[in-house]
C-alpha positions as CSV (number, residue, x, y, z in Angstrom):
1,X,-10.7,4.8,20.8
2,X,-13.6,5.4,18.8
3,X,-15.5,2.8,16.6
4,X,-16.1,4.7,13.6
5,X,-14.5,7.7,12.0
6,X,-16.6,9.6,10.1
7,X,-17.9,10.4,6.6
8,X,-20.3,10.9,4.0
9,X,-23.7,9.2,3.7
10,X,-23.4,7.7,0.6
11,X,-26.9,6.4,-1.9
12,X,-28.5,2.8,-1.5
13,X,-26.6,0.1,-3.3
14,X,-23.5,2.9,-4.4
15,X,-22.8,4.4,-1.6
16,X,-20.5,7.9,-2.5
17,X,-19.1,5.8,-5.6
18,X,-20.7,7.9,-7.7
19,X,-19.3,11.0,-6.3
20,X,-15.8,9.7,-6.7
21,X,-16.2,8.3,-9.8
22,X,-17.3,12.1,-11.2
23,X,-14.1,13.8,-10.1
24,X,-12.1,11.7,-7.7
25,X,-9.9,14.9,-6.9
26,X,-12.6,17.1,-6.0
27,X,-14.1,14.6,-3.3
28,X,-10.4,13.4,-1.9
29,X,-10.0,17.2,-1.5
30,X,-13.3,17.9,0.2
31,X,-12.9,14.6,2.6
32,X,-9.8,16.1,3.9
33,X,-11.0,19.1,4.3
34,X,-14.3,18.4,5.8
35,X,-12.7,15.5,8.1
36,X,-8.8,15.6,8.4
37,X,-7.1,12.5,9.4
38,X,-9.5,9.9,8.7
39,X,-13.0,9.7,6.7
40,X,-15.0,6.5,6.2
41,X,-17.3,6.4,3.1
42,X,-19.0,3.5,1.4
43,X,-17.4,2.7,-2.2
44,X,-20.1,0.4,-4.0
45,X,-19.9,-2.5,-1.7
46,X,-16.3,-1.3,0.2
47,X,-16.4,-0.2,3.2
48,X,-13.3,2.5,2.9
49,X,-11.6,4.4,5.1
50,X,-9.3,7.9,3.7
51,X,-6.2,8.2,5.9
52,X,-4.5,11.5,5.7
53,X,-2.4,11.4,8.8
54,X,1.3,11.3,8.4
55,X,1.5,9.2,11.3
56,X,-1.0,7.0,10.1
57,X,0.5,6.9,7.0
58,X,4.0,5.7,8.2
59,X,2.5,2.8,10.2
60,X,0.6,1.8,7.2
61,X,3.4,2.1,5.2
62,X,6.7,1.6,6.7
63,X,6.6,0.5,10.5
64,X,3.8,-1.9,10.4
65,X,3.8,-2.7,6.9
66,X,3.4,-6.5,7.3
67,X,0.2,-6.2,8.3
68,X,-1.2,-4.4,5.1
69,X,-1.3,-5.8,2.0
70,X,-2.3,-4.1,-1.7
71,X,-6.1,-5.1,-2.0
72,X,-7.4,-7.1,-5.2
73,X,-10.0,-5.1,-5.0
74,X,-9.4,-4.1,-9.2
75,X,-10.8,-7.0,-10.3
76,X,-9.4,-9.3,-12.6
77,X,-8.0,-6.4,-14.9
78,X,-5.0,-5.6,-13.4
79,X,-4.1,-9.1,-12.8
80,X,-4.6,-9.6,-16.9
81,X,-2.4,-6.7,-17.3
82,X,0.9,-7.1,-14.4
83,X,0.1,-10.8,-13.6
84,X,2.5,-11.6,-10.5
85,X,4.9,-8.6,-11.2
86,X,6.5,-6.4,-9.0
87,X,3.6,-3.8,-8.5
88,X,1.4,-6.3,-7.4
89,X,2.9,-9.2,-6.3
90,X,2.9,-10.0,-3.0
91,X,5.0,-12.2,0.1
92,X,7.6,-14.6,-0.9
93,X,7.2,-13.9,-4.8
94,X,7.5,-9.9,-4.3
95,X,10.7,-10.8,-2.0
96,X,12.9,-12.7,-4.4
97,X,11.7,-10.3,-7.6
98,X,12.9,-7.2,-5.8
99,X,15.8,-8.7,-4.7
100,X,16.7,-9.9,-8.4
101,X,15.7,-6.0,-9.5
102,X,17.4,-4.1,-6.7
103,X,20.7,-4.5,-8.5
104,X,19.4,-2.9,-12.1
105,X,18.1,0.0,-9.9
106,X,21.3,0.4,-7.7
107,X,22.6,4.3,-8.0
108,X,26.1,3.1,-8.9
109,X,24.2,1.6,-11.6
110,X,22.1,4.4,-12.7
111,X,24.6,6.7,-12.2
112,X,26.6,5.6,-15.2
113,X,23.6,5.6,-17.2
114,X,22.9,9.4,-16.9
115,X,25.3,10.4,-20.2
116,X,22.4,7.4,-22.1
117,X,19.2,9.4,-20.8
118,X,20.6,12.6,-22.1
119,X,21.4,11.5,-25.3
120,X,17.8,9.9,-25.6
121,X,16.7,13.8,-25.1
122,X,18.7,14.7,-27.3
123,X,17.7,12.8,-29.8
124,X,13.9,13.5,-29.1
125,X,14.5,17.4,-29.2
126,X,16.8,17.5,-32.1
127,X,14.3,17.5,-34.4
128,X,12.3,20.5,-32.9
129,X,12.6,24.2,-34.4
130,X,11.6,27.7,-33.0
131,X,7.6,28.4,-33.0
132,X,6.6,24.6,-33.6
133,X,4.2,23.6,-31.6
134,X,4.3,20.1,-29.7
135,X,2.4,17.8,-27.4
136,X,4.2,17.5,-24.7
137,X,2.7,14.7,-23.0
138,X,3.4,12.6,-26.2
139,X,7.0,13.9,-26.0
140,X,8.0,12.9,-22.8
141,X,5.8,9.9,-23.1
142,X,8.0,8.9,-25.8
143,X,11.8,9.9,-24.3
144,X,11.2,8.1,-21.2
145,X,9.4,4.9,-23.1
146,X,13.0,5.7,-25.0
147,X,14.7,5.1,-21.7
148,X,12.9,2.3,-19.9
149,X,13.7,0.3,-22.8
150,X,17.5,1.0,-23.3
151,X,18.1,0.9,-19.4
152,X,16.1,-1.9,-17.9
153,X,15.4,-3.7,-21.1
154,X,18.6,-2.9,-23.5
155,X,16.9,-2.6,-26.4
156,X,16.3,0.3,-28.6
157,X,12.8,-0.3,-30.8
158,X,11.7,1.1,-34.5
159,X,9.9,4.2,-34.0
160,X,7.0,2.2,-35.4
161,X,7.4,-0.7,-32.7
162,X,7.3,2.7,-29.8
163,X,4.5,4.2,-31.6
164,X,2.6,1.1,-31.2
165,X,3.2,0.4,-27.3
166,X,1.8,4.2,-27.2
167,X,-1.3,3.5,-29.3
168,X,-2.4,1.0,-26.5
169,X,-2.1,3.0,-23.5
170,X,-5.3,4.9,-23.7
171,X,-7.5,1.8,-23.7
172,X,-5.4,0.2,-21.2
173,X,-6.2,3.9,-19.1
174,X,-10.2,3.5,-20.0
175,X,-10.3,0.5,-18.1
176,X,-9.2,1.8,-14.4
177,X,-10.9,4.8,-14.9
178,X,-13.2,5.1,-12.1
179,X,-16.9,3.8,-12.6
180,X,-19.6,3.2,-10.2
181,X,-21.4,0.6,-12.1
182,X,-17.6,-1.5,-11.9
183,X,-17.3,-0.8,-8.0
184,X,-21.0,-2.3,-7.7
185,X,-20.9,-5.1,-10.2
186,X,-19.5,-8.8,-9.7
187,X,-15.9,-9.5,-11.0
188,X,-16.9,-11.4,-13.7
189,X,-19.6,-9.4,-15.4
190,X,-18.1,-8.4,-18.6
191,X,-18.8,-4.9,-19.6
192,X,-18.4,-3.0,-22.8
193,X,-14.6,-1.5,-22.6
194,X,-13.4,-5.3,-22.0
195,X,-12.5,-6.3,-25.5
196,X,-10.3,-3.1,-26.2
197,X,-8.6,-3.3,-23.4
198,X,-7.9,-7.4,-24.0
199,X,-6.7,-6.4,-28.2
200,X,-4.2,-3.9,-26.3
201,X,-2.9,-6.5,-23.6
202,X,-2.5,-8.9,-26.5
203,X,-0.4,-5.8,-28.5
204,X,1.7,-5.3,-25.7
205,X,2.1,-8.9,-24.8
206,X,3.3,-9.5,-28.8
207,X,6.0,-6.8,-28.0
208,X,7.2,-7.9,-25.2
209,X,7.8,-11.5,-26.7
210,X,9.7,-9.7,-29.5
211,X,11.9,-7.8,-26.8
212,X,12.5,-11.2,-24.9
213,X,13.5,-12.7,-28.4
214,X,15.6,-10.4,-29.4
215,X,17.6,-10.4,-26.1
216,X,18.1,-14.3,-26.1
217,X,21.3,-15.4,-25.9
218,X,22.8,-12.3,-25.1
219,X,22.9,-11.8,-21.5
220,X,25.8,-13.8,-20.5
221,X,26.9,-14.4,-16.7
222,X,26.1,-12.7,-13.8
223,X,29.7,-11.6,-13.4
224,X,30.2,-10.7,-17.2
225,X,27.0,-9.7,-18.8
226,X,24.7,-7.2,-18.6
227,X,22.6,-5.5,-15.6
228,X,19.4,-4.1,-17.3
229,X,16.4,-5.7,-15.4
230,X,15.6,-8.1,-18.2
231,X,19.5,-9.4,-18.6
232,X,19.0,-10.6,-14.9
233,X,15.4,-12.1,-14.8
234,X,16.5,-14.3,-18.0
235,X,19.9,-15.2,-16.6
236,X,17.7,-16.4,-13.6
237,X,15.0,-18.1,-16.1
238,X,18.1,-20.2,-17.2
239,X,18.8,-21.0,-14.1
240,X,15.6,-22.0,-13.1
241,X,14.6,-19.4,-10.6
242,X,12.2,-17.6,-13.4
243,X,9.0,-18.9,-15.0
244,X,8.4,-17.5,-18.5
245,X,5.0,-15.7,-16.9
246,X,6.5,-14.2,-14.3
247,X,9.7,-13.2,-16.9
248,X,6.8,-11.3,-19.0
249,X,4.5,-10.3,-15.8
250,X,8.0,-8.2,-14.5
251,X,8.2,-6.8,-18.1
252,X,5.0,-5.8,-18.7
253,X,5.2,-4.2,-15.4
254,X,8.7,-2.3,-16.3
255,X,7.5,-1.2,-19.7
256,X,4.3,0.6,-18.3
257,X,4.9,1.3,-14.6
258,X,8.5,2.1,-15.6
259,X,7.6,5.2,-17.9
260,X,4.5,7.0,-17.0
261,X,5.2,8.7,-14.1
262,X,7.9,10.0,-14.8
263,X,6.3,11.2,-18.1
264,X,3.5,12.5,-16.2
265,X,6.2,14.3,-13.7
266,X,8.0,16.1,-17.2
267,X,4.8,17.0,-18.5
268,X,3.4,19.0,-15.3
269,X,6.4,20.3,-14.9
270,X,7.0,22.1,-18.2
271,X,3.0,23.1,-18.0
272,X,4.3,24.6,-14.2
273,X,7.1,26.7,-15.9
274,X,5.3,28.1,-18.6
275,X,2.7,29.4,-16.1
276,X,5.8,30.7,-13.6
277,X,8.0,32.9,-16.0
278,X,9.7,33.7,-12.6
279,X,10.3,30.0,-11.8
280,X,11.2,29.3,-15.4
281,X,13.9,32.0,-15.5
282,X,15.8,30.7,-12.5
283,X,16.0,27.4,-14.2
284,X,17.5,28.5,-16.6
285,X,19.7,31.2,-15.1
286,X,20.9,27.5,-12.5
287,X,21.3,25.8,-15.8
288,X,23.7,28.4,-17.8
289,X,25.9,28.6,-14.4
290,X,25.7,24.9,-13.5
291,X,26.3,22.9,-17.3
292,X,27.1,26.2,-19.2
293,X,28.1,24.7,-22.5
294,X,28.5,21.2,-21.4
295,X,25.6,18.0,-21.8
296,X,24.0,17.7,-18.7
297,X,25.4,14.5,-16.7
298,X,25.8,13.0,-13.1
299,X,28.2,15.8,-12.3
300,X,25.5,18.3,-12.8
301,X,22.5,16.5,-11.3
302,X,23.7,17.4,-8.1
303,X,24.3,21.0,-8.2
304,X,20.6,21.7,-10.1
305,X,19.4,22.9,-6.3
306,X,16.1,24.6,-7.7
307,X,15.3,22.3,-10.5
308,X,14.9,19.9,-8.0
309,X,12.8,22.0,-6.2
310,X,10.9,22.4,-9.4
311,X,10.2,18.8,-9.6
312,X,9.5,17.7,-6.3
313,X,6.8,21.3,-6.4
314,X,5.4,19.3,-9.5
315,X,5.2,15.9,-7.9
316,X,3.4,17.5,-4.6
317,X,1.0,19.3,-7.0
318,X,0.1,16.8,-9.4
319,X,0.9,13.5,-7.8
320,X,0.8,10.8,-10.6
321,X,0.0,8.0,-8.7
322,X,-2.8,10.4,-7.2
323,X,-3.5,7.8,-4.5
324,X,-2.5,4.0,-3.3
325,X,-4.6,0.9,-1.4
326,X,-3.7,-1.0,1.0
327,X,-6.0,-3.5,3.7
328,X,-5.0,-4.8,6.8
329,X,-4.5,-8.4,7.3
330,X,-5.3,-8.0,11.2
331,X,-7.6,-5.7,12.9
332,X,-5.9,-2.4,13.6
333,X,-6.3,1.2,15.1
334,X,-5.6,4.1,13.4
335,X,-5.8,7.5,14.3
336,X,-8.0,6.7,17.4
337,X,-10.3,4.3,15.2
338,X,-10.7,0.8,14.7
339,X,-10.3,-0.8,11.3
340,X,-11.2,-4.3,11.1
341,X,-8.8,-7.0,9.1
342,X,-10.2,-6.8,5.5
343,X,-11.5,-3.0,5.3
344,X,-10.2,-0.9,2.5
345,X,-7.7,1.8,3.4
346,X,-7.0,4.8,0.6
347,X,-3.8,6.3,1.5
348,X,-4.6,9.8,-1.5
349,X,-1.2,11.8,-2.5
350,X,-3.6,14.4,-3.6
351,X,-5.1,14.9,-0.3
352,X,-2.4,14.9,1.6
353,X,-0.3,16.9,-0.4
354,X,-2.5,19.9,-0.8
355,X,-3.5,19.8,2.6
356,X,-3.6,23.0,4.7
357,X,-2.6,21.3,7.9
358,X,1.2,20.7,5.9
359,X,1.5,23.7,3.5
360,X,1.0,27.1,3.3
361,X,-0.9,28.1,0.5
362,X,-0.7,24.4,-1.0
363,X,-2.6,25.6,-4.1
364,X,0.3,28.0,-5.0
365,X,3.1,26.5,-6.6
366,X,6.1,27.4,-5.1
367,X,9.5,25.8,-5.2
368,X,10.9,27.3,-2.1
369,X,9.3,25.2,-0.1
370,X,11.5,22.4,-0.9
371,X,14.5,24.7,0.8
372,X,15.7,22.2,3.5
373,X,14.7,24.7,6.6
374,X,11.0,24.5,5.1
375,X,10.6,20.9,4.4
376,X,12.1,19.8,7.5
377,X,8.9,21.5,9.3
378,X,6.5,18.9,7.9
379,X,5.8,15.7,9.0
380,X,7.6,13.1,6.7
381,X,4.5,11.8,4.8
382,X,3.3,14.8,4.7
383,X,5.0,14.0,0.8
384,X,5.1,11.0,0.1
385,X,4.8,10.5,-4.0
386,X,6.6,7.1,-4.3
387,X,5.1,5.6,-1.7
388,X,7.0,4.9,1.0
389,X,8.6,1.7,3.1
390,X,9.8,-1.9,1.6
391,X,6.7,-1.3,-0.8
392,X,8.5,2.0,-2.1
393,X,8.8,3.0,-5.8
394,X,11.6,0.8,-7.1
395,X,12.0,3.4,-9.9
396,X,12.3,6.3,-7.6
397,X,15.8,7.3,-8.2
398,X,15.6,6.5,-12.2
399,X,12.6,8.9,-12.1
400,X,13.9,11.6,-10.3
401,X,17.0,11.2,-12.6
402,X,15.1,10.9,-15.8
403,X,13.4,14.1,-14.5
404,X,16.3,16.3,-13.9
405,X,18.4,15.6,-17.2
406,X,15.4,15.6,-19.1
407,X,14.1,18.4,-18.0
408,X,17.8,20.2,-18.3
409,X,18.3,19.1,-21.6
410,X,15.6,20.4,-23.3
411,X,15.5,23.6,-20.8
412,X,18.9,24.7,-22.0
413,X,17.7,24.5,-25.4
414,X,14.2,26.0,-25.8
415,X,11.3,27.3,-23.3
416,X,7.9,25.7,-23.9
417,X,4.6,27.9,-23.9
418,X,1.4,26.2,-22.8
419,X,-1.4,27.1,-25.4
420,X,-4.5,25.1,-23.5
421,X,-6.6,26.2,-21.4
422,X,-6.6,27.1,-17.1
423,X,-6.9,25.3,-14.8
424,X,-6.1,21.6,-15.7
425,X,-8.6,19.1,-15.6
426,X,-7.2,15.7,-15.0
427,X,-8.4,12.2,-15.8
428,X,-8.4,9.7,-13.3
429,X,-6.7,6.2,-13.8
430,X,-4.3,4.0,-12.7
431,X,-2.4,7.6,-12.7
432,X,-3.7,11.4,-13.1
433,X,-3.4,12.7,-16.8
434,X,-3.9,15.7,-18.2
435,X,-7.9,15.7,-19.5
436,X,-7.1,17.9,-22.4
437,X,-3.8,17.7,-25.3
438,X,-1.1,19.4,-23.8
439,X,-0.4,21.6,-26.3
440,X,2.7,23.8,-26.4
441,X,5.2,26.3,-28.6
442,X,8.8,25.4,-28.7
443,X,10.8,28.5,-28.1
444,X,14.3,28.7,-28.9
445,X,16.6,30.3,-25.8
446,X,19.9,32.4,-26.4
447,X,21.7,31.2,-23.7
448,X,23.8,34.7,-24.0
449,X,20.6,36.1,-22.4
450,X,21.2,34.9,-18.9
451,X,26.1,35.2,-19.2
């Protein structure tokens, strides 16, 4: 076993924080390349080790899970923002919240939700004509804000009140944007974002404590009321089990966690379509077949073989959460190296998944690679973009179901035509966005077209 994996040589005091922090998906991208399973590299002060090796990756993740934990190494920020919440919560907390949240996520649950999520596309498209032109990013950010409120909150907000909750999400963003001088400073030096990103935890926390208002009184028992997530953490506040921080920490969790991926997932996808007419045409010729002149619902779902494809292509390409942390609570060996308790392990979506060791071509998008005799070829993380073992995405199978009738909705209605520019530059945060506005024109589609 060797001591060391190795890596770049980083500068004096930064180490290769400064690279990273330029374009974090250009140097994740030339680690794996340059050293495959494992690279070690200095970030600021960390001492960090990339692991792209499936089997790595599983240990880390799923078979030896208890002996990684997520690292604090964020700083005080993220604590300000998700508290004790599911995301970052750890032990016998995390335990008991997922246990309380597993039923609101349940697929018999969700499953007789999907006729709700359609109607909220509905009602986001209806007001869209031929040759407008849209941002797309806002749109979805706004249908699935739409949907994370009515199903795991059960509320449905002013357009003012949702307009508001998106007003704060770029300075929340600013603040886990990567930056060298945060990776090398102490904790508690303040620095010049700070205040803006405080004003918009404050917004957000003034929201919430309307939501939580508004839903008093109304949840009833466990047996009789309601199973949206924030029915059951106050029915177990009443009973004593909740604290009012953890009620909001979980909250403020759902309400941001709960809706950008997924958002993030739409809006790749539709920019993925417009730039594959060939991919976007057999959308829509499964769609006319499949729904025909029907609302897309649970019946549909799972028939829509290739828009499935589609969005798992769009999730292997541009990741949202581009890359997770973890840090061993023991001192471990990992693909023939020794990591001692404590060190920082980066577990990158966005080097794994457009690795050349797993795919063919993995800068070509290409849905039929998702055909079950091609995927079963790779090495299960080879994809991995909700994580993976008891830490898993909660939200996975609200996402991917948000994602299909979302996506079918709108696509039996119009096409969207991507008016920016090629390739996409992303901006690094707590998830990869799109850099630039994501413009695009609304087309109408005559279904006829494709009888």
């Amino acid at each position: 076993m060797s001591g060391t994996p190795p890596g770049p040589k980083g500068e004096p005091l930064f180490g290769s924080s400064r690279t990273y922090a330029r374009n974090p998906f250009r140097f994740i991208t030339a680690l794996e390349r340059a050293y495959g399973d494992v690279a070690r590299f200095d970030m600021g002060p960390m001492d960090t080790f990339m692991v792209c090796d499936p089997t790595a990756l599983e240990r880390v993740l799923v078979s030896e899970a208890d002996d990684f934990r997520k690292p604090d190494f964020q700083g005080d920020a993220l604590g300000d923002l998700l508290g004790d919440g599911l995301l970052l919560s750890e032990g016998d907390t995390w335990e008991s919240q997922r246990q309380l949240a597993n039923p609101a996520f349940s697929m018999s649950r969700l499953s007789g939700m999907a006729d709700r999520i359609t109607g909220h596309a509905e009602d986001r498209i209806a007001g869209w004509t031929d040759g407008d032109v849209i941002d797309a990013e806002q749109a979805m950010t706004r249908v699935t804000l739409d949907v994370i409120l009515d199903l795991m909150m059960g509320v449905e907000l002013e357009e003012e009140t949702v307009q508001t909750i998106e007003e704060q999400l770029m300075p929340l963003g600013e603040r886990f944007e990567p930056d060298p001088i945060r990776f090398a400073a102490p904790q508690w030096m303040p620095m010049p974002d700070d205040a803006k990103f405080d004003r918009a935890v404050e917004t957000l926390d003034g929201v919430l404590d309307d939501i939580i208002e508004t839903r008093e009184g109304t949840v009833g028992s466990d047996e009789d009321g309601p199973m949206d997530f924030l029915s059951v953490l106050l029915r177990a506040r009443d009973d004593g089990q909740q604290s009012p921080e953890q009620l909001r920490d979980e909250m403020m969790t759902m309400l941001l966690a709960g809706h950008d991926t997924t958002a993030l997932t739409l809006t790749y996808t539709w920019f993925l379509l417009s730039e594959h007419p060939e991919a976007e045409r057999r959308v829509h010729e499964e769609l006319d077949e499949v729904v025909g002149d029907d609302r897309p619902g649970m019946e549909h779902v799972r028939e829509l073989e290739y828009l499935e494809w589609v969005i798992q292509e769009a999730m292997r390409l541009y990741p949202p959460v581009y890359t997770i942390f973890r840090e061993p609570t023991v001192d471990v060996e990992l693909a023939g190296y020794s990591v001692p308790a404590g060190t920082t392990l980066m577990l990158p979506q966005w080097g794994v998944h457009r690795s050349e060791r797993f795919y063919d071509d993995p800068e070509t998008f290409d849905p039929e690679r998702w055909r079950p005799e091609r995927a079963k070829e790779r090495p299960r993380f080879a994809y991995f973009p909700f994580g993976g073992g008891p830490r898993h995405c909660i939200g996975k199978h609200l996402a991917m179901l948000e994602a299909q009738l979302i996506t079918a909705t709108t696509a039996r209605e119009y096409r969207l035509e991507f008016l920016g520019e090629t390739p996409l530059e992303l901006l690094p945060s707590l998830t990869a966005h799109p850099r630039q506005e994501m413009s695009m024109r609304v087309h109408g589609r005559d279904r006829s077209e494709n009888a």
